[in-house]
C-alpha positions as CSV (number, residue, x, y, z in Angstrom):
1,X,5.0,22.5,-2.3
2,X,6.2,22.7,-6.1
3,X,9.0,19.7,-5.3
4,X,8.4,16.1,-6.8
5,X,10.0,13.3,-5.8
6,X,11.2,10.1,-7.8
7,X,8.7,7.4,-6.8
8,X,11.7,4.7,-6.9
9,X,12.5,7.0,-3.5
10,X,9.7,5.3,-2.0
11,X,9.5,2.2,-3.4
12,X,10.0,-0.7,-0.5
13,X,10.2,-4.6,-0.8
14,X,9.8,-7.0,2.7
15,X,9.4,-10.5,2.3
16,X,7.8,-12.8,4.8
17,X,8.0,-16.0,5.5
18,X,4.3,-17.2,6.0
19,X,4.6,-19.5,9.8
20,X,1.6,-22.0,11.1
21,X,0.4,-19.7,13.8
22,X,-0.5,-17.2,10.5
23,X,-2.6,-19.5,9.1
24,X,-6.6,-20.3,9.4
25,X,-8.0,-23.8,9.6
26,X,-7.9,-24.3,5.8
27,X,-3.8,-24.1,5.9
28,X,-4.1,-20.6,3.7
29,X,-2.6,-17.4,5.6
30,X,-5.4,-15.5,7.5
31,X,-6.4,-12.2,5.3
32,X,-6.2,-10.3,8.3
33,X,-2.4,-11.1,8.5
34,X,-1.7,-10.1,5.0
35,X,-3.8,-7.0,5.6
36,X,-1.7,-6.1,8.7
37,X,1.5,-6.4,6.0
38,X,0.6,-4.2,3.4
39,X,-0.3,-1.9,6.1
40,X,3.3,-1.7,7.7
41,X,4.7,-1.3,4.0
42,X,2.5,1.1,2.7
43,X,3.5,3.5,5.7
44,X,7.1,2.6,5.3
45,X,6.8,3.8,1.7
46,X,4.9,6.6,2.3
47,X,7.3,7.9,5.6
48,X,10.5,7.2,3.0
49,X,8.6,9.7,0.6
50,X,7.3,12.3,3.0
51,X,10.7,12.3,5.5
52,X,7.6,12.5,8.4
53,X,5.2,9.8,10.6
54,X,2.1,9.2,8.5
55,X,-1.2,7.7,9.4
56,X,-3.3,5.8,7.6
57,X,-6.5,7.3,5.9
58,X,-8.2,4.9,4.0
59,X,-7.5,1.6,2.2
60,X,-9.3,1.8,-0.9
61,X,-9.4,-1.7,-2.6
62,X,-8.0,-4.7,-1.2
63,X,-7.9,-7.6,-4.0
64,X,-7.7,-11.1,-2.8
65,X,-6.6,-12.9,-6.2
66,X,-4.8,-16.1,-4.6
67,X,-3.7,-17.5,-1.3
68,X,-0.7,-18.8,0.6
69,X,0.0,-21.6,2.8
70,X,2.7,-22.2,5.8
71,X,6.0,-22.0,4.6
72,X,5.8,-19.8,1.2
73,X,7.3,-16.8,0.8
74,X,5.6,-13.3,0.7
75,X,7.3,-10.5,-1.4
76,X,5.6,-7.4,-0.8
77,X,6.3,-4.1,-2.3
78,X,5.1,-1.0,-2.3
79,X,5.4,2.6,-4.0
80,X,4.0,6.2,-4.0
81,X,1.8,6.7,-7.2
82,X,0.4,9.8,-6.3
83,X,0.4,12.8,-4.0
84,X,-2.1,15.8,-2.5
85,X,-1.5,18.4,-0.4
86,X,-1.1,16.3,2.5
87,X,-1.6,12.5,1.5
88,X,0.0,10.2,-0.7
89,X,-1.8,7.4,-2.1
90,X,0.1,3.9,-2.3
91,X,0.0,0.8,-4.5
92,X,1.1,-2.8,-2.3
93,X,1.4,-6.0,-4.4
94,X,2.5,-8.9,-2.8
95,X,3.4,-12.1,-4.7
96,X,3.8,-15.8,-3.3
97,X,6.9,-18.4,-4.0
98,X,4.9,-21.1,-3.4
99,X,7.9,-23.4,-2.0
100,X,6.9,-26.7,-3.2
101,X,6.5,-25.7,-6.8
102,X,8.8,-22.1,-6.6
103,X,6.1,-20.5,-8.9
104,X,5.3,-17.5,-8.1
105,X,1.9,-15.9,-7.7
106,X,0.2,-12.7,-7.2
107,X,-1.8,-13.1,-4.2
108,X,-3.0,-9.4,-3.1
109,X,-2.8,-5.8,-4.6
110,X,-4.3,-2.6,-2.4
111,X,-4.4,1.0,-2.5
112,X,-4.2,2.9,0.4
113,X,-4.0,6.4,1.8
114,X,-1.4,7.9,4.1
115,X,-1.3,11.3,5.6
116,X,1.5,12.8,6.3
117,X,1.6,14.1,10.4
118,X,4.0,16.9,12.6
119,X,4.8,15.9,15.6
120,X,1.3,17.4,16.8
121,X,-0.2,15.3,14.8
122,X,-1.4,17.9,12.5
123,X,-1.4,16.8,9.0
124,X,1.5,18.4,7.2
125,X,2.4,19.0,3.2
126,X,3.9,16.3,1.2
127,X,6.1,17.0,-2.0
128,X,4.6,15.6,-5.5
129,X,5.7,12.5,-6.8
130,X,6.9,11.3,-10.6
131,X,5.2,8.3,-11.4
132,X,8.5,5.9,-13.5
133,X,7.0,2.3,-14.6
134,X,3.6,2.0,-16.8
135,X,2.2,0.6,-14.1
136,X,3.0,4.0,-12.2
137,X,1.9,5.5,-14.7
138,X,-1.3,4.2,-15.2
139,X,-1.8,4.8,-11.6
140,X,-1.2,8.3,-11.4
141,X,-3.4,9.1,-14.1
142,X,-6.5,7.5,-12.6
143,X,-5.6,8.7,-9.0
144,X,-8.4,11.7,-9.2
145,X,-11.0,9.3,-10.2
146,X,-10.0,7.5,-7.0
147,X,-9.8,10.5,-5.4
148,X,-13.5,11.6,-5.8
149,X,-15.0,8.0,-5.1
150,X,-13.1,8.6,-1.7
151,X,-14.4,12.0,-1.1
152,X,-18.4,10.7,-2.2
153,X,-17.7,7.6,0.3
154,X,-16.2,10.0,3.4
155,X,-19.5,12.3,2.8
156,X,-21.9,9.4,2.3
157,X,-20.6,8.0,5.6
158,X,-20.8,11.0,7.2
159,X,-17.0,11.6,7.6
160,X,-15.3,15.0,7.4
């Protein structure tokens, strides 16, 4: 597929309001639920970009940098940096108003990989993507490197 897509056509913002029953016995929100966040938001991104359901493939770094506590505000956001044949890889940052101070902090930044599905849940081509921001940018250019770790790690583990 020669097509390439704006990656401000994927790009996706949620924000969350972090609630008691999210949080650990420290007060901080539970990495887990944060996890399960940037999850839901990377597939958003990646369905707005591929028009089809994806799946998740991998999540490639997860980096914990601060924390959040009952009643802060998570901004997530989310955008496709790069593209193969059939999977798109995403960045997720997500940033904290801390309420009682309103500064805000970034808390979390993954990379994940979603593959694009039919409705036979046969994996199915994705147009290319134009990285926009530096950041993007940046991102796209060091995707292959990211690439080949993930293809050394599947065959390592034994994985297709």
């Amino acid at each position: 597929m020669e097509e390439k897509l704006p990656a401000t056509l994927s790009r996706t913002i949620q924000s969350k309001l972090i609630l008691p029953p999210d949080t650990n016995h420290m007060g901080t929100v539970f990495g887990g639920t944060v996890l399960a966040y940037i999850d839901e938001i990377a597939a958003i991104a990646a369905m707005k970009h591929s028009r089809s359901v994806v799946v998740t493939a991998s999540i490639d770094t997860v980096n914990f940098l601060s924390t959040a506590k009952a009643g802060d505000i998570l901004t997530l956001e989310a955008v496709v940096v790069s593209t193969g044949r059939t999977s798109m890889e995403i960045y997720v940052k997500v940033e904290c108003q801390h309420l009682d101070t309103g500064d805000i902090t970034t808390t979390t930044t993954a990379i994940l990989t979603m593959v694009a599905i039919n409705s036979e849940g046969i994996p199915t081509q994705v147009s290319g993507v134009i990285p926009e921001t530096e950041e993007e940018k940046r991102l796209f250019q060091s995707a292959q490197v990211r690439k080949n770790r993930r293809m050394q790690i599947r065959e390592y583990s034994g994985g297709r």
